[in-house]
TORFI-483699 format. One record per residue (C-alpha): residue in three letters; chain; x, y, z. Coordinates in steps of 0.02 Angstrom, whole numbers, padded with zeros to 5 digits. Example, Ala and Ser with C-alpha at 12.3 -4.5 7.8 and 13.67 -1.06 7.14 Angstrom:
# residues 2
 type mol     xx     yy     zz
  Ala   A  00615 -00225  00390
  Ser   A  00684 -00053  00357
This chain:
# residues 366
 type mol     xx     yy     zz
  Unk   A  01993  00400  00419
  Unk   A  01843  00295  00457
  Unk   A  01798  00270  00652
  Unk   A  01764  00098  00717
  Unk   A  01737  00007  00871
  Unk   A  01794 -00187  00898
  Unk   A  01695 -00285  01018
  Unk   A  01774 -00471  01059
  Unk   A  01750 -00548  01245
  Unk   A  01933 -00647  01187
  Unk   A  02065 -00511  01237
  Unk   A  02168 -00601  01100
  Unk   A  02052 -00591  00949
  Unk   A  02008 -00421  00992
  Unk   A  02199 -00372  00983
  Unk   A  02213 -00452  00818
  Unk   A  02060 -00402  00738
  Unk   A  02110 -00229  00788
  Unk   A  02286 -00255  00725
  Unk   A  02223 -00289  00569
  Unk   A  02096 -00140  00573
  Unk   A  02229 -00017  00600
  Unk   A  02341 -00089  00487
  Unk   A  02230 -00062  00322
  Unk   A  02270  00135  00354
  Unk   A  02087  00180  00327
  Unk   A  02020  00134  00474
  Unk   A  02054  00221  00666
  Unk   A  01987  00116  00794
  Unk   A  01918  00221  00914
  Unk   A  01837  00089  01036
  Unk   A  01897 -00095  01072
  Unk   A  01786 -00171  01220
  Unk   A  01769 -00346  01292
  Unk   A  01609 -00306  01367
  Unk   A  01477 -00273  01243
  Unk   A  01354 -00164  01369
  Unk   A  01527 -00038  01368
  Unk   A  01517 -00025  01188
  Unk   A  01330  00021  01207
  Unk   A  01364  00120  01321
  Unk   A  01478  00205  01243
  Unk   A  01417  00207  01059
  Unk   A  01374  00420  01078
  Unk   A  01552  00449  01133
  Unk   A  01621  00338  01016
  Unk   A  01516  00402  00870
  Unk   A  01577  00246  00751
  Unk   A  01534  00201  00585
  Unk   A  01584  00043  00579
  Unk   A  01568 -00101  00691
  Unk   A  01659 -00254  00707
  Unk   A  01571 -00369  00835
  Unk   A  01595 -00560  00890
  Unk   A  01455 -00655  00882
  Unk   A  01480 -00748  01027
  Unk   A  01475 -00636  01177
  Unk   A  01432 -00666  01375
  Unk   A  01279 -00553  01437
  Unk   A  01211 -00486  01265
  Unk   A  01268 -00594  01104
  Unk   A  01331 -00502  00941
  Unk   A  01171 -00495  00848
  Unk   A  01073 -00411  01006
  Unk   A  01212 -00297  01035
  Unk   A  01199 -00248  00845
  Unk   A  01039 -00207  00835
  Unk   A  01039 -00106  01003
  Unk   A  01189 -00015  00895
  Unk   A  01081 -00004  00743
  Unk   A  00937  00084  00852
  Unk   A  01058  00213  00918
  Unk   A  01131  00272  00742
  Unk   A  01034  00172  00576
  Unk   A  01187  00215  00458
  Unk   A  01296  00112  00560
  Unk   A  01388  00003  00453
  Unk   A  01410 -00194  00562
  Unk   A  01540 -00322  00513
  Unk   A  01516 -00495  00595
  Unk   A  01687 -00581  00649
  Unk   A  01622 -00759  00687
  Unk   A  01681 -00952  00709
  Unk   A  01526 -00991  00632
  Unk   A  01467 -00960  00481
  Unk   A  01294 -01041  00507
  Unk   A  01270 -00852  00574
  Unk   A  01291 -00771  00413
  Unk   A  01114 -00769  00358
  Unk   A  01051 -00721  00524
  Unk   A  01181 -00582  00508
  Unk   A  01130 -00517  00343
  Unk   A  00956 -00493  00408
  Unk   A  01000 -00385  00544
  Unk   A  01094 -00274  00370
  Unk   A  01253 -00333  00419
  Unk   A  01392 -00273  00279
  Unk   A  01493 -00440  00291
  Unk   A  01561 -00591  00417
  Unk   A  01731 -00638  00428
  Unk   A  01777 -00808  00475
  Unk   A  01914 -00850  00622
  Unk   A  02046 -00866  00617
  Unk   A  02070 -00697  00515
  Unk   A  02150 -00712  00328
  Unk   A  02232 -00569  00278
  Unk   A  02163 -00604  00074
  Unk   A  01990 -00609  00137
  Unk   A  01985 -00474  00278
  Unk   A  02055 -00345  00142
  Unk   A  01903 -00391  00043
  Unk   A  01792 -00341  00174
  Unk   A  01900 -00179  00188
  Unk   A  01868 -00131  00031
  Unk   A  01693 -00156  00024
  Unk   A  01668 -00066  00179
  Unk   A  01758  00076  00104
  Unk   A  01661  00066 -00058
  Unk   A  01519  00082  00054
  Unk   A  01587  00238  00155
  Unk   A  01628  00317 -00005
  Unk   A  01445  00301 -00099
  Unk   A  01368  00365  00067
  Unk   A  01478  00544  00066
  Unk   A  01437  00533 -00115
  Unk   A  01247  00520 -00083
  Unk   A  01164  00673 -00155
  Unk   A  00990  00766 -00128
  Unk   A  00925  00659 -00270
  Unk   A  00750  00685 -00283
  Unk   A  00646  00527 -00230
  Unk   A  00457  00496 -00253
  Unk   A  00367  00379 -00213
  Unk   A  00134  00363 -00258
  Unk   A  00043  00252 -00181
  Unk   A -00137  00301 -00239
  Unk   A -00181  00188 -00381
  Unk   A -00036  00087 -00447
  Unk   A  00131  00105 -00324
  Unk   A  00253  00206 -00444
  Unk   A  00417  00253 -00351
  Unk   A  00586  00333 -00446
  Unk   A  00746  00377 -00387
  Unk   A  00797  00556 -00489
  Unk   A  00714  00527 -00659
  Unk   A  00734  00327 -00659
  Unk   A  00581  00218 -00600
  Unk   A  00631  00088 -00476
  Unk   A  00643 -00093 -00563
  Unk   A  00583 -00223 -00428
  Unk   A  00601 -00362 -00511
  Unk   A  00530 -00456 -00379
  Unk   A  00342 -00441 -00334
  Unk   A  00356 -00472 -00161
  Unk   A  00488 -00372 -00130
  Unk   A  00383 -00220 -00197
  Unk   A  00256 -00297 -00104
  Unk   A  00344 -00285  00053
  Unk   A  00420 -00118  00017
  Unk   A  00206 -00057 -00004
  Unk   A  00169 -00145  00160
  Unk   A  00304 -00064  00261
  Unk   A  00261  00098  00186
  Unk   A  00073  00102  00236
  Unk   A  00160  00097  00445
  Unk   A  00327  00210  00405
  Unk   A  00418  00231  00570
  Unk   A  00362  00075  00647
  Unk   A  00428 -00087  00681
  Unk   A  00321 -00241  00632
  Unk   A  00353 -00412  00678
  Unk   A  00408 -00541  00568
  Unk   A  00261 -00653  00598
  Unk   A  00137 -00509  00587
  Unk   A  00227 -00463  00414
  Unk   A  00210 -00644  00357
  Unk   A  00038 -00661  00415
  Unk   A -00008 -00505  00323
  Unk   A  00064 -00541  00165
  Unk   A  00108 -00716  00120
  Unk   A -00014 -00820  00226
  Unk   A -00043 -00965  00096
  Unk   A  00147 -01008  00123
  Unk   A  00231 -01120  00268
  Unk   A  00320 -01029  00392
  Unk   A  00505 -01098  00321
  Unk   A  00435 -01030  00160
  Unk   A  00377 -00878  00216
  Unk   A  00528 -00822  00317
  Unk   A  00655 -00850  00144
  Unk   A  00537 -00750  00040
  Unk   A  00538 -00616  00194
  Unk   A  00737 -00623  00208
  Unk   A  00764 -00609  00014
  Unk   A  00642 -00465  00000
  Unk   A  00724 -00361  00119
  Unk   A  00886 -00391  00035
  Unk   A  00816 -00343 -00113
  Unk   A  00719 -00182 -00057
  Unk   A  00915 -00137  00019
  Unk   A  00995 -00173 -00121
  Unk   A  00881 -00054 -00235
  Unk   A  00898  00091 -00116
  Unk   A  01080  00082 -00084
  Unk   A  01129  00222 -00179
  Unk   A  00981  00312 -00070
  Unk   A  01031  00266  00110
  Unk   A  01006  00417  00180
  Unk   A  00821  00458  00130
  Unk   A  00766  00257  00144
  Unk   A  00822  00134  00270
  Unk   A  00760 -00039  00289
  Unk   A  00806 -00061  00504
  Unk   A  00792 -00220  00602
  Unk   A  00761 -00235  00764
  Unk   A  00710 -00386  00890
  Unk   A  00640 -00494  00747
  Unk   A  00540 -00342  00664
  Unk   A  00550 -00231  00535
  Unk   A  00545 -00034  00503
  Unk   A  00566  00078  00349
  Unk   A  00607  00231  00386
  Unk   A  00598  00377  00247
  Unk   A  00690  00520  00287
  Unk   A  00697  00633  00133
  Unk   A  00580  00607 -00016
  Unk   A  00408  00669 -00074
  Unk   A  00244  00562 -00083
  Unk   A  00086  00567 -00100
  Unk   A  00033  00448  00036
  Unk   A  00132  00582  00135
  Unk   A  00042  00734  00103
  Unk   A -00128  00636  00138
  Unk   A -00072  00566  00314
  Unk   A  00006  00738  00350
  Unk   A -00154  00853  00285
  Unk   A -00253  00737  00417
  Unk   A -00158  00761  00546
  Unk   A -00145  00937  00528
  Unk   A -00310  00974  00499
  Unk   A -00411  01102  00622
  Unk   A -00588  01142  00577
  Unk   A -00564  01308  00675
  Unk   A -00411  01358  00568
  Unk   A -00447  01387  00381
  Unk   A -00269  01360  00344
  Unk   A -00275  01178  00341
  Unk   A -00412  01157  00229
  Unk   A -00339  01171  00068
  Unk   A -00223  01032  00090
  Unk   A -00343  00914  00144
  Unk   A -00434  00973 -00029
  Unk   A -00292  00914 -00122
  Unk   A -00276  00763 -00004
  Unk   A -00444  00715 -00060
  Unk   A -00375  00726 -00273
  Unk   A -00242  00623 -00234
  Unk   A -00323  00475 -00144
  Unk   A -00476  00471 -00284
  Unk   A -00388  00310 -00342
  Unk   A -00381  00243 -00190
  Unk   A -00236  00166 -00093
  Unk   A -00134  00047 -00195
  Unk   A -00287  00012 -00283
  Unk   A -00225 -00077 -00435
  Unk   A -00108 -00183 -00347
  Unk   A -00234 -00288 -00273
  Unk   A -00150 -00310 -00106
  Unk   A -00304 -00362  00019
  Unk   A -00241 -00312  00162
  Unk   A -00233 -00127  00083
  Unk   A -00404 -00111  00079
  Unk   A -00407 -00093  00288
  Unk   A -00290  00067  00257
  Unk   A -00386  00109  00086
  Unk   A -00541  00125  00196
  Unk   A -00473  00227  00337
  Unk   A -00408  00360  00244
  Unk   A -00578  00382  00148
  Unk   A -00679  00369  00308
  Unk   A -00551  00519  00369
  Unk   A -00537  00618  00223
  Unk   A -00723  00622  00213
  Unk   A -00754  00655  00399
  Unk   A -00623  00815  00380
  Unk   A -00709  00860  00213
  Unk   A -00881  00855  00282
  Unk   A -00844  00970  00407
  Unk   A -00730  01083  00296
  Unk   A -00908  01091  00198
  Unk   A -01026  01153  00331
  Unk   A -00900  01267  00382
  Unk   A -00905  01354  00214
  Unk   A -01077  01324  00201
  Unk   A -01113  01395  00367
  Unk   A -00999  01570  00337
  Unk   A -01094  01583  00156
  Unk   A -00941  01529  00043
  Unk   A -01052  01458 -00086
  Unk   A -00914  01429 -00226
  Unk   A -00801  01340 -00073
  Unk   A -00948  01227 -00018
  Unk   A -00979  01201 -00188
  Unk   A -00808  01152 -00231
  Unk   A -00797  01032 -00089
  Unk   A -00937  00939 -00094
  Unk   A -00897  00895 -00283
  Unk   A -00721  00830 -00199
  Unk   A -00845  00738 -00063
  Unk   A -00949  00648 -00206
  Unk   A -00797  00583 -00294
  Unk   A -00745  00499 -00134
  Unk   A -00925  00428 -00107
  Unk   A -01011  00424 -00248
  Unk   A -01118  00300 -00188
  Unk   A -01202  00439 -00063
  Unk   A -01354  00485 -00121
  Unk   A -01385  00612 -00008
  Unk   A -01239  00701 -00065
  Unk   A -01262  00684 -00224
  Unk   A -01438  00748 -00210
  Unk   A -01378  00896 -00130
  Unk   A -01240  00965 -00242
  Unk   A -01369  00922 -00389
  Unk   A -01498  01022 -00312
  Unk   A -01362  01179 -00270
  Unk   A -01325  01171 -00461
  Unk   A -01494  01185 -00503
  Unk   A -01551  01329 -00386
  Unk   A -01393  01416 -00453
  Unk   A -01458  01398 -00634
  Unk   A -01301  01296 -00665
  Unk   A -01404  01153 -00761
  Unk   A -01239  01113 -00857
  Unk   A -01145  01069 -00706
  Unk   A -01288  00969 -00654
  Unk   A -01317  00856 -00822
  Unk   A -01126  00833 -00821
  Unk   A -01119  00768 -00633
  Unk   A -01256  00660 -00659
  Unk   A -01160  00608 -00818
  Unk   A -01019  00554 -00711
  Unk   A -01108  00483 -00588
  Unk   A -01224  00372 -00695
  Unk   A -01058  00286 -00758
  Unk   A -00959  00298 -00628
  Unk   A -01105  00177 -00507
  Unk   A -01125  00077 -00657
  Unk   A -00945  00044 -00654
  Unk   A -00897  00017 -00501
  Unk   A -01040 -00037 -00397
  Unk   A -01161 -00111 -00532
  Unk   A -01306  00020 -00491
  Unk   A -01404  00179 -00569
  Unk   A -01430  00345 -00457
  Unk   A -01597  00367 -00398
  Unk   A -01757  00436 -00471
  Unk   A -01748  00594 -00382
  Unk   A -01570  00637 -00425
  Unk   A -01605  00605 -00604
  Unk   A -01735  00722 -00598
  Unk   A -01650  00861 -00564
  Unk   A -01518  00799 -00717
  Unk   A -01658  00894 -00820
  Unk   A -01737  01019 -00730
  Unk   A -01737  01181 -00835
């Protein structure tokens, strides 16, 4: 049977709300409290997942006390029992399930029965379904073998934005401020609300690996199963240890992935703050991944990582210079006409410029 708590200050309403809880057969109520700070309290012992709270409450009021309850355990599922239904918006932004009007109606409150059970029964059928999400270049993400249909631009928008500070909670305003500063604040806060619905509603059948929490007017997505790109970067930098050899190779592969740069094609502007932090620290860690080779005499390694160095900064001369000259001393003069190849249309393309004398040069040394 499913476990839930009831949490009414009116001893009355909390018998009958739990009367009708009880009598749907589905549901054990393992926790019926007048005082919301004992149903915090007691939320470990408790160990609900479902959660019928008034709205109106003395000391904390049902929407605090919900997303204190939401902190403790994410997957908890919140039912709003109100006399005002002014509060249902506000309630669906906290990822409230449902409201239910007082008095209680039997037709309706069966309703919200079954969709809670609905809900219960697609989270125990929630697989390990593989979900991927790339950020580098154009945001792809796919749920098994199907891509993820936003449908709405901001809401993939959003989804991108919350991504780039996984784990964290960011505040409504600083979301708005971010992403939709051209609109008023009215505005602003509808496209905000129907976004996150939206995001919810496309990971539903996903719960487990993405949740979309609120909190005290912010925001946080948290992933807790899935495989991306964006990821493996933020991970490789982390770990990496110019002492310890072991890390190197997956800030090498860090370095492939990001040569698109962060969200790149989407044209989000306030991407290009994160686009230019990761470069800046991908090239610090490759820099010193390269004189670390270079210093042990791993020529082919040094080699090999510089190249990955000039495709993040191609705009380095120095660099450039360098790994031309390496190929030359080496009597590689293929690899050399064939960087400078690349390079030639790569500054043409992207910063409207021509490598220098010298560095042509050595495109044609013998």
């Amino acid at each position: 049977m499913i476990r839930a708590i009831v949490v009414d200050d009116e001893w009355y309403n909390l018998e009958e709300s739990s009367d009708f809880i009880d009598k749907t057969e589905s549901f054990h109520v393992v926790g019926k409290y007048q005082n919301p700070l004992m149903a915090l309290e007691e939320i470990e012992m408790t160990a609900p997942q479902v959660a019928f709270i008034d709205i109106d409450l003395p000391e904390m009021d049902g929407i605090t006390l919900a997303e204190k309850l939401l902190e403790t355990n994410a997957a908890l599922i919140i039912v709003f029992i109100t006399s005002y239904n002014q509060y249902a918006v506000q309630a669906f932004d906290i990822n409230a399930i449902d409201y239910i009007l007082k008095p209680i109606k039997a037709e309706r409150f069966q309703r919200m029965v079954e969709k809670i059970k609905n809900e219960i029964g697609a989270q125990s059928q929630e697989s390990a379904t593989i979900f991927h999400i790339r950020v580098f270049g154009k945001l792809m993400v796919t749920i098994g073998d199907n891509p993820v249909k936003w449908q709405r631009t901001k809401a993939k928008e959003l989804f991108a934005y919350l991504l780039m500070e996984q784990g964290h909670y960011i505040h409504k305003e600083k979301i708005i401020e971010d992403l939709w500063p051209e609109h008023d604040q009215e505005k602003a806060l509808q496209i905000l609300q129907t976004s996150v619905c939206k995001i919810r509603n496309l990971f539903s059948s996903i719960k487990k690996s993405v949740q979309l929490n609120y909190s005290d007017n912010s925001y946080c997505l948290w992933i807790t199963e899935g495989v991306s790109d964006y990821f493996h970067v933020t991970q490789a930098l982390s770990s990496f240890n110019r002492e310890n050899t072991a890390t190197y190779t997956a800030v090498e592969k860090a370095g492939i992935l990001f040569a698109k740069g962060f969200l790149a094609e989407e044209g989000y502007l306030w991407a290009t703050g994160k686009d230019q932090q990761l470069r800046e620290d991908l090239l610090i860690a490759l820099k010193e991944m390269m004189n670390a080779y270079s210093t042990r005499g791993c020529e082919e390694a040094t080699v090999r990582v510089l190249k990955g160095i000039t495709k993040l900064a191609p705009f380095d001369e120095d660099l450039n210079y360098r790994l031309m000259n390496i190929y030359q001393k080496t009597g590689n003069a293929v690899a050399a006409f064939n960087h400078y190849q690349w390079l030639e249309r790569t500054l043409e393309e992207e910063y409207d410029a021509t490598p220098s004398k010298r560095i042509k040069d050595l495109s044609v040394e013998e």
